[in-house]
C-alpha positions as CSV (number, residue, x, y, z in Angstrom):
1,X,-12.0,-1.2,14.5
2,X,-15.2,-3.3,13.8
3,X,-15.2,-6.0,11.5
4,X,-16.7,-6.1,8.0
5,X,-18.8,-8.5,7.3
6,X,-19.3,-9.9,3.3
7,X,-22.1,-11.0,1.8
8,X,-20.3,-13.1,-0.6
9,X,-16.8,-14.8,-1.0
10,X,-16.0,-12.0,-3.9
11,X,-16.9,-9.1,-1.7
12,X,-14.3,-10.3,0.7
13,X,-11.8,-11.3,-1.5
14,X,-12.5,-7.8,-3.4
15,X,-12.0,-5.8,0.3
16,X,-8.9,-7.6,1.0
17,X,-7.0,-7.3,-2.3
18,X,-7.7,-3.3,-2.2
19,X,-6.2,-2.7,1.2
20,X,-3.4,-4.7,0.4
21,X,-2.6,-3.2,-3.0
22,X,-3.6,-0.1,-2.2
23,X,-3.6,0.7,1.4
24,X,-0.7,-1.8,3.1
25,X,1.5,-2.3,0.3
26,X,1.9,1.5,-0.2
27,X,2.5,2.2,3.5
28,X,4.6,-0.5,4.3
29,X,8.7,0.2,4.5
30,X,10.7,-1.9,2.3
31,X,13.9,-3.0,3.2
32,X,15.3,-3.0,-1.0
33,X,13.9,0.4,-0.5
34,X,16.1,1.8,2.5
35,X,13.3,1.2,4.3
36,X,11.2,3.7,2.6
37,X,7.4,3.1,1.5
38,X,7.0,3.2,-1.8
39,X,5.5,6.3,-1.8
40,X,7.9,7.8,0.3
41,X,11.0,6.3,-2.4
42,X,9.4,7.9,-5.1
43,X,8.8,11.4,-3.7
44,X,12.8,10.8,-3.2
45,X,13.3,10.1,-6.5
46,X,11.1,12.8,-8.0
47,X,12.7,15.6,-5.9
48,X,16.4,14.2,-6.8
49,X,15.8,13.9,-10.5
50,X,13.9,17.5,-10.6
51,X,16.9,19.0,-8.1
């Protein structure tokens, strides 16, 4: 995986706060969550509501 380079501070700190809220933070298991990702918690709770 190559690594970005910014042309300013903002781009970086731009880049870095979308993959964490958006890419990591979605992907990563939480232990409150049973160790589901969030995504993966709400598909639960979707499908046990609608069930």
């Amino acid at each position: 995986m190559p690594l970005n380079e910014y042309g300013t501070f903002e781009d970086a700190y731009e880049y870095i706060w979308h993959f964490i809220e958006k890419v990591y933070s979605k992907k990563r298991l939480h232990s409150a969550l049973d160790y589901m990702s969030p995504d993966q918690f709400e598909l639960e709770v979707v499908l046990n509501t609608v069930a």
